[in-house]
C-alpha positions as CSV (number, residue, x, y, z in Angstrom):
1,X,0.0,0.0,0.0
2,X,0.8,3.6,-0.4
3,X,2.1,5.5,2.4
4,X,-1.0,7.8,2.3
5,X,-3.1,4.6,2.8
6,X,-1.2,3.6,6.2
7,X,-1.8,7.1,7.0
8,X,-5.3,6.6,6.8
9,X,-5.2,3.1,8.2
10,X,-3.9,4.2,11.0
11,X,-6.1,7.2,11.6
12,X,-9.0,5.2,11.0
13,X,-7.6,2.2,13.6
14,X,-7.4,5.1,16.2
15,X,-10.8,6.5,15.4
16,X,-12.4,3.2,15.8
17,X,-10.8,2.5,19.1
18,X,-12.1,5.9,20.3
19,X,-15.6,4.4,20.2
20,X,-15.0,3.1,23.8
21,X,-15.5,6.8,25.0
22,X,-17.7,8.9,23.4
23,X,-18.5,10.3,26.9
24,X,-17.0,11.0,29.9
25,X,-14.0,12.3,28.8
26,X,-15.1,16.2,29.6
27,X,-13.2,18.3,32.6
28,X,-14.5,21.9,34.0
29,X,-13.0,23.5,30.9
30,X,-14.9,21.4,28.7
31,X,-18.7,23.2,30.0
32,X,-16.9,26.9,28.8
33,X,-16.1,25.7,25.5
34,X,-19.0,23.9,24.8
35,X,-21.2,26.4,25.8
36,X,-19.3,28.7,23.9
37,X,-19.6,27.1,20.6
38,X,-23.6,26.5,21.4
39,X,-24.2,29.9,21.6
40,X,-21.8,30.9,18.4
41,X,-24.4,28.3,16.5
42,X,-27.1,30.4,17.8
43,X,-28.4,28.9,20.8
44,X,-29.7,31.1,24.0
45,X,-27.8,31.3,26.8
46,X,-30.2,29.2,28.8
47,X,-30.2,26.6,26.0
48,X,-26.4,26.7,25.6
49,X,-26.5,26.4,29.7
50,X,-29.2,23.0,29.2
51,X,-27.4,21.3,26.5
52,X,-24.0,21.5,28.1
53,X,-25.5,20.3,31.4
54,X,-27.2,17.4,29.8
55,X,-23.4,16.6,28.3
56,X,-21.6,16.9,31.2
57,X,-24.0,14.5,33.2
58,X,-24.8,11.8,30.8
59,X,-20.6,11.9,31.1
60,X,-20.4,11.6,34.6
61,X,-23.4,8.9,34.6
62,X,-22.0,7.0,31.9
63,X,-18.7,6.7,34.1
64,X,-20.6,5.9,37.3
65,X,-22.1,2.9,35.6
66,X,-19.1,1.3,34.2
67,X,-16.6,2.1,37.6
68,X,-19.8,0.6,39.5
69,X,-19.9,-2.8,36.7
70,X,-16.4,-3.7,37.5
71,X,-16.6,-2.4,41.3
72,X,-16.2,-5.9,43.5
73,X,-19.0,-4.9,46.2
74,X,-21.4,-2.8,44.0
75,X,-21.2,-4.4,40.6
76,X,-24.8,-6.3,41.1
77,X,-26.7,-3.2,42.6
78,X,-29.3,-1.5,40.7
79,X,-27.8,1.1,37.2
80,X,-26.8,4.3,39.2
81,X,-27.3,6.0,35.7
82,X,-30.1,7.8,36.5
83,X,-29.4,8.6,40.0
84,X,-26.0,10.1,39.4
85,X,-27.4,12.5,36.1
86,X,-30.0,13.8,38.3
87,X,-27.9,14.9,40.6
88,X,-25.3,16.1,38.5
89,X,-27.8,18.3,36.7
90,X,-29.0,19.6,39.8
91,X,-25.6,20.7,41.4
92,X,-24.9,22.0,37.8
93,X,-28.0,24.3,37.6
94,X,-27.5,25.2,41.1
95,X,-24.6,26.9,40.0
96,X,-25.8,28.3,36.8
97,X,-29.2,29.6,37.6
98,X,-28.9,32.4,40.3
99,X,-26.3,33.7,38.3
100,X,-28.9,33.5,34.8
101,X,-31.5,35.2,37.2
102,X,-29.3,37.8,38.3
103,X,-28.7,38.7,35.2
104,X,-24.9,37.8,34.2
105,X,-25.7,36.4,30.8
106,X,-22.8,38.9,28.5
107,X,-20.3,36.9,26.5
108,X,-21.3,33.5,24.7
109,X,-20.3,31.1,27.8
110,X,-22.4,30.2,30.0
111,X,-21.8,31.7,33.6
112,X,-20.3,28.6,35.6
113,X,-18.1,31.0,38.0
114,X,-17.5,35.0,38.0
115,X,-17.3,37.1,35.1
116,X,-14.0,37.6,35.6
117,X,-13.1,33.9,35.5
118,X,-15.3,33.6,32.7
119,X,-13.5,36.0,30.3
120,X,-10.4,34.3,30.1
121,X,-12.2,31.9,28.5
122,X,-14.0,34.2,26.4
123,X,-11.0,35.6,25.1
124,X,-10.4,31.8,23.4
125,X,-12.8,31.7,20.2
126,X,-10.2,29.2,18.5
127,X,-11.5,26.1,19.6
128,X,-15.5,27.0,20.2
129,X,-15.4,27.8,16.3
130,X,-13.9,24.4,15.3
131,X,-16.6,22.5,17.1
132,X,-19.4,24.8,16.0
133,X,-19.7,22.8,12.5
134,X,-19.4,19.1,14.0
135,X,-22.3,20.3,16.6
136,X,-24.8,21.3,13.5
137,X,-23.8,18.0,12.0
138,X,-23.6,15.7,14.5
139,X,-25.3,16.8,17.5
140,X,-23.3,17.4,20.8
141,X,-22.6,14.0,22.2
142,X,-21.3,12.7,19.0
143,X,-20.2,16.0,17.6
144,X,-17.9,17.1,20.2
145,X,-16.4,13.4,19.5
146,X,-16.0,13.3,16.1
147,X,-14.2,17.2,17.0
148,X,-12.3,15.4,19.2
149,X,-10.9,12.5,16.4
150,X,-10.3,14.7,13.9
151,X,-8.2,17.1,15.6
152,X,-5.8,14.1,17.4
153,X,-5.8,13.1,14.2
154,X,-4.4,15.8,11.8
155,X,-1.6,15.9,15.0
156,X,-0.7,12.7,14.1
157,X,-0.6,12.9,10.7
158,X,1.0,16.1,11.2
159,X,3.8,13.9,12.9
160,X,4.4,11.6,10.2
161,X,4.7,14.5,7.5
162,X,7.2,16.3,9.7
163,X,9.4,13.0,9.6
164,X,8.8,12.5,6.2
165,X,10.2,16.3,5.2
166,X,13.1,15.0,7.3
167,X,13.7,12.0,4.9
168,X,12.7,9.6,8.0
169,X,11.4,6.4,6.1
170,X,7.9,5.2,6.0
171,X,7.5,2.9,8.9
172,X,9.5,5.3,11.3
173,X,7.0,7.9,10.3
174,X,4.3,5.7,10.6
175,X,6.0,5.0,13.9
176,X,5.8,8.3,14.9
177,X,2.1,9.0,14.0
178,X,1.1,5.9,16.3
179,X,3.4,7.1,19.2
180,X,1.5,10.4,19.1
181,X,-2.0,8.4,19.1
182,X,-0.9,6.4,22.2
183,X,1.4,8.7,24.6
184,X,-0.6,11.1,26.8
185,X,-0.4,13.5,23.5
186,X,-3.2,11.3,21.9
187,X,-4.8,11.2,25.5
188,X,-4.9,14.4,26.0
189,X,-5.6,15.8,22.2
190,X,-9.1,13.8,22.7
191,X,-9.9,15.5,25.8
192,X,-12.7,18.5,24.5
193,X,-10.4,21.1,25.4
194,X,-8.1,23.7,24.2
195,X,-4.9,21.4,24.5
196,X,-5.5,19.0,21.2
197,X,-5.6,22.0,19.1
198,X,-2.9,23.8,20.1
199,X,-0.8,20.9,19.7
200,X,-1.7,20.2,16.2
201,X,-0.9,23.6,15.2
202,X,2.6,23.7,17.6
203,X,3.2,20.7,14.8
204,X,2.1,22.7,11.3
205,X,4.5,25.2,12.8
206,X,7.1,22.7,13.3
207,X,6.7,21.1,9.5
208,X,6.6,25.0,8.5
209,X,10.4,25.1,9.9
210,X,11.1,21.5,8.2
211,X,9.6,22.5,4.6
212,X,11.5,25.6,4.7
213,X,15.2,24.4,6.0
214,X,14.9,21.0,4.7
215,X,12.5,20.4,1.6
216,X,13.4,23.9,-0.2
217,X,10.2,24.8,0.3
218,X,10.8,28.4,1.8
219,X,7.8,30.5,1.0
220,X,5.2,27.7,1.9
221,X,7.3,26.5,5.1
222,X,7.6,30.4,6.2
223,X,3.5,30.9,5.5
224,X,2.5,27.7,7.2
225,X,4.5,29.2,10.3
226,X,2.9,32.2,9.8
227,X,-0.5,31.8,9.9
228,X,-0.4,28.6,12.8
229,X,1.0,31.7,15.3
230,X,-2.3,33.7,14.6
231,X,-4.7,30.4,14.7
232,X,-3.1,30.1,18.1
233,X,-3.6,33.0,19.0
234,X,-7.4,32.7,18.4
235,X,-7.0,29.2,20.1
236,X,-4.9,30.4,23.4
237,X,-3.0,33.4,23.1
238,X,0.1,32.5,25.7
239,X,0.9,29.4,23.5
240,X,1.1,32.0,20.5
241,X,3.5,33.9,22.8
242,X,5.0,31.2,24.2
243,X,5.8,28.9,20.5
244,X,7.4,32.8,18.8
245,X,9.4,33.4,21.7
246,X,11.0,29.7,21.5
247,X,11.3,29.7,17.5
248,X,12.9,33.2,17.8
249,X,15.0,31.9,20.6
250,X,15.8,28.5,18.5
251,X,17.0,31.4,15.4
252,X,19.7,32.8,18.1
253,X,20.9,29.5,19.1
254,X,21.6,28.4,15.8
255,X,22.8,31.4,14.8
256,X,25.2,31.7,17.5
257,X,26.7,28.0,17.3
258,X,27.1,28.8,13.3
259,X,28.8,32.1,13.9
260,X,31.4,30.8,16.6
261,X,32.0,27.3,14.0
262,X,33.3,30.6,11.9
263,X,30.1,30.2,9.5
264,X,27.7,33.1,8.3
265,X,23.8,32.5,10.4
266,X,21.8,30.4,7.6
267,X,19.3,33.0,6.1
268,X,16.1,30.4,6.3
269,X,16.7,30.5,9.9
270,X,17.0,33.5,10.7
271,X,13.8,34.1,8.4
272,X,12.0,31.6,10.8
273,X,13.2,33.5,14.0
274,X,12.1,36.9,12.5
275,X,8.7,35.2,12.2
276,X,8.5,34.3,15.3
277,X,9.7,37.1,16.7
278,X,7.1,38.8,14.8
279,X,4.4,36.6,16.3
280,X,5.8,37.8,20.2
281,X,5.0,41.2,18.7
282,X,2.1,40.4,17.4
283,X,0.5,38.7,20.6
284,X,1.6,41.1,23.2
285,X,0.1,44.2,20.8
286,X,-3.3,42.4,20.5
287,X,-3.5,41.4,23.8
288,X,-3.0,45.0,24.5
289,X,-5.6,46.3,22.0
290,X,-7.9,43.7,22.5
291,X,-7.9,44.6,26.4
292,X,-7.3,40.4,26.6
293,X,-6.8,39.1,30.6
294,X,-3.2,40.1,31.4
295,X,-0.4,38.1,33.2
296,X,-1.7,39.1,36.8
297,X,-5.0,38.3,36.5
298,X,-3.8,34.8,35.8
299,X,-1.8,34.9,38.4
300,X,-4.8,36.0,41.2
301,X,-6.7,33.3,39.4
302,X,-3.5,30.9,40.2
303,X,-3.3,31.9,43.3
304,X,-6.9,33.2,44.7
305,X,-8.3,29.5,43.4
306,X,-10.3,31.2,40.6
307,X,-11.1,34.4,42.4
308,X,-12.9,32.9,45.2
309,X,-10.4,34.1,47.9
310,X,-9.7,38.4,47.9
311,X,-7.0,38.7,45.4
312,X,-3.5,38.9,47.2
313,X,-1.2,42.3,47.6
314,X,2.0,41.3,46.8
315,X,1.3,38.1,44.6
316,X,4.8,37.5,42.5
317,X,6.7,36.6,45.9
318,X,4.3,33.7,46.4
319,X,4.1,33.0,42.7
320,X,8.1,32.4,42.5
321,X,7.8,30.5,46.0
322,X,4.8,28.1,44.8
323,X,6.9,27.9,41.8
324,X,10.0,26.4,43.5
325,X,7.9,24.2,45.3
326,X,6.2,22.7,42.0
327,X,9.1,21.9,40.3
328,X,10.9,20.1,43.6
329,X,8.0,17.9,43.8
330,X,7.4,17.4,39.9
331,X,11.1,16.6,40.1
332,X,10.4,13.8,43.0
333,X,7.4,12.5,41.5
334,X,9.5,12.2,37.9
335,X,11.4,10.3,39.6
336,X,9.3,7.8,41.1
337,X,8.0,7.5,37.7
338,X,10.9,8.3,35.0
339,X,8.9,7.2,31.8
340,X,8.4,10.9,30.8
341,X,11.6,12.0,31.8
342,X,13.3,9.6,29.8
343,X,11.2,9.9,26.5
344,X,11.9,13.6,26.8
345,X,15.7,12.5,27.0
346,X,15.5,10.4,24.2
347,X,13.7,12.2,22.5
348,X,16.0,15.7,23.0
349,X,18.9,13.4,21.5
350,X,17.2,12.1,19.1
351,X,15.8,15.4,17.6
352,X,19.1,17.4,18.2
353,X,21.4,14.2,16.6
354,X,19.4,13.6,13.4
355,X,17.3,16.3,12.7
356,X,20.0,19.3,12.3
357,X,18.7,22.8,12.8
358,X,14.9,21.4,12.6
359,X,15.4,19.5,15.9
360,X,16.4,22.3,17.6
361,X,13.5,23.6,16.7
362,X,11.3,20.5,17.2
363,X,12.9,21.1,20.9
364,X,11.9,24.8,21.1
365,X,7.8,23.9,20.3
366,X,8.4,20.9,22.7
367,X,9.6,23.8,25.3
368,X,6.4,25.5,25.2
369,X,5.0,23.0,27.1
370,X,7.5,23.4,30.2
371,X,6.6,27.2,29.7
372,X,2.9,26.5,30.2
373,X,3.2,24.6,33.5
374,X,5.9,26.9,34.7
375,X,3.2,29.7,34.4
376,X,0.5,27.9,35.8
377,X,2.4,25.2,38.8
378,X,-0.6,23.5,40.0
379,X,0.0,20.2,40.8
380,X,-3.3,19.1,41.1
381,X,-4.6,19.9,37.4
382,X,-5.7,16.6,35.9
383,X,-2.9,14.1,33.9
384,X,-0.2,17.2,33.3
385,X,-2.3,18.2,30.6
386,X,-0.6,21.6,30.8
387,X,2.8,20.1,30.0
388,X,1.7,17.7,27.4
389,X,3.1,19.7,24.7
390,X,6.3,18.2,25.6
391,X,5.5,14.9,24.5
392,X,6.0,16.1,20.9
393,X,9.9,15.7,21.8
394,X,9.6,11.9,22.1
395,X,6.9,11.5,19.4
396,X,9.0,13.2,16.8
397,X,12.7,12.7,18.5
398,X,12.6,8.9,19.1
399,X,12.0,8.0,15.4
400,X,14.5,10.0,14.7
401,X,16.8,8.3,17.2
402,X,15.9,5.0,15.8
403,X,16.5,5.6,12.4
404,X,19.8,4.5,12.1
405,X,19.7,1.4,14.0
406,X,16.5,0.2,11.9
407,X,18.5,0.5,8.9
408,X,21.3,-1.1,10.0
409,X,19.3,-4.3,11.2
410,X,16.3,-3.9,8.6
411,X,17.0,-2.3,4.7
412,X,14.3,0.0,4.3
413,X,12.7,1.1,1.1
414,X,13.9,4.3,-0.1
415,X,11.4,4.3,-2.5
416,X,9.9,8.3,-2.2
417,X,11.9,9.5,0.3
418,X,12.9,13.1,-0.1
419,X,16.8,13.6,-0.2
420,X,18.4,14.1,3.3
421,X,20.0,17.8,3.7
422,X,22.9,17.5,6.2
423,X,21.5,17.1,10.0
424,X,23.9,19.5,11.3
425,X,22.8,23.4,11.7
């Protein structure tokens, strides 16, 4: 078969599977989003409010049933399906309704928590939009699903066109596609939330880079850059901050290690640094304009447990105090469990060995991740989801690493492979 076939042979394999959980896979972000794209589709407020409730709780009841099927004392007691969606519904509307009747109904998402809360999420249209035609389609249990499968996966696919562009042969980039449907990036992508999106276009802006200093492809690899900064901005605007900063910062590195090997900086790269410099610009001057949430009312959210407590005086002393704190015990727990730390090992060496100047910027998008936790260190937010980006190091790295031992046990078809540029910067 074709190498476009697997592609979709394995996209398809991993859609299928996905039909084990069509619900319950929503967290307390999910109800802004959702009722976000429900009233960009038109809904009111109070029906964007029911239909999000009624989604949330046939989640939760759908998990209740199958944790109490397999539970060794309550598995023959009566289907707690009902039960536990009545109740869910109530505590939901209890926390919806006063705040409906006392009028706080501006913005499209429904009022969960303050208006201040609220707008940060307002302030993220990126992913609402790309559910809105998968909800008039499909519905919302099955739409937000099929939203979910197709953006996990164009990452992967994503993946596997990235390691093609760097001349990585078929099955490694097949490889690589499946490791990103499997590791906590696949995981995580199909949560509905912000995260799956932003790390499918982290990876268009990552082939961007490989199109332009490895396929030749300069004006198409610059404009795919390009545009994935402004979609993330739309999606969430630190990670649009966050991925120029790191692709600018890449630019330097490169440019400095060329300049003190007694070489002039490569002119592609520093192209792809100006962009993303441009994209720094760009975020901070919109967020500006725009009036968007600023860095310290995230960090009296972080720290007044979403402006429930009086916001605090002197908040950056705590901040860089909770933020030591964080990374000692992320550091212990890493270590009690070393699976991630290792793939992001591997994968570093991997990505800095045999992809040239591309894996040091595969390493920069991967950084963004570490740059999201560091500005939110809560330890108790669900699976690391905030540092997830990260796994893009291993998923693109290791079949990298590999490459070389594969073809040294196992001749590979070369067949359609692009020609290899030299992997040093």
């Amino acid at each position: 078969m074709r190498p476009r076939t697997w592609v979709l042979v394995l996209a398809a394999l991993f859609a299928v599977l996905q039909l084990a959980n069509v619900t319950g896979r929503d967290t307390p972000d999910t109800r802004n989003y959702l009722s976000y794209a429900l009233s960009l589709s038109g809904e009111s407020k109070r029906g964007a409010a029911s239909a999000t409730i009624d989604y949330v709780c046939a989640g939760k009841a759908s998990v209740a049933r199958r944790d109490q099927s397999v539970d060794v004392v309550r598995f023959h007691r009566a289907d707690p399906t009902r039960r536990v969606a009545d109740t869910c519904r109530e505590r939901e509307w209890r926390q919806v309704e006063p705040r409906l009747a006392a009028g706080q109904t501006a913005g499209h998402t429904v009022p969960y928590m303050s208006e201040r809360f609220m707008r940060i999420f307002e302030v993220r249209p990126g992913y609402p939009v790309v559910l809105v035609p998968f909800i008039a389609v499909f519905g919302v249990t099955w739409g937000v699903w099929a939203a979910s499968v197709a953006i996990t996966v164009a990452g992967g696919v994503l993946v596997f066109l990235i390691l093609r562009t760097l001349a990585v042969p078929v099955p490694l980039a097949l490889a690589g596609q499946a490791l990103y449907y499997v590791l906590p990036s696949g995981t995580t992508a199909m949560r509905p939330m912000t995260e799956g999106l932003l790390m499918a276009l982290t990876l268009a802006a990552v082939w961007g880079c490989a199109l332009v200093l490895r396929a030749g492809r300069r004006r198409a690899g610059l404009l795919l850059v390009g545009v994935s900064l402004p979609a993330l901005f739309a999606v969430k605007h630190s990670q649009a901050l966050f991925l120029g900063l790191c692709l600018a910062a890449a630019a330097v590195l490169i440019s400095l290690r060329r300049r003190a090997r007694g070489r002039a900086p490569d002119r592609d790269v520093l192209a792809l640094g100006a962009v993303g410099a441009a994209g720094v610009l760009f975020t901070m001057a919109l967020t500006r304009l725009l009036h968007y949430p600023s860095e310290m009312d995230s960090l009296q959210d972080l720290l007044t447990n979403h402006f429930a407590l009086p916001d605090r005086e002197h908040p950056w002393p705590d901040f860089w105090r909770l933020q030591g704190n964080f990374w000692v015990e992320w550091l212990r727990r890493q270590a009690w469990q070393p699976l991630f730390v290792a793939a992001l090992g591997a994968g570093a060496w991997g990505a800095l060995r045999r992809g040239g100047s591309v894996g040091v910027f595969v390493v920069a998008a991967a950084f963004t991740g570490v740059l999201t936790q560091a500005g939110h260190p809560d330890i108790n937010i669900w699976g690391e989801r905030l540092i997830v980006l990260a796994w893009l190091l291993p998923v693109v790295g290791l079949p990298l690493l590999l490459e070389p031992v594969v073809r040294a046990r196992v001749p590979l078809p070369e067949q359609g492979r692009p020609d290899r540029a030299p992997a040093t910067g």
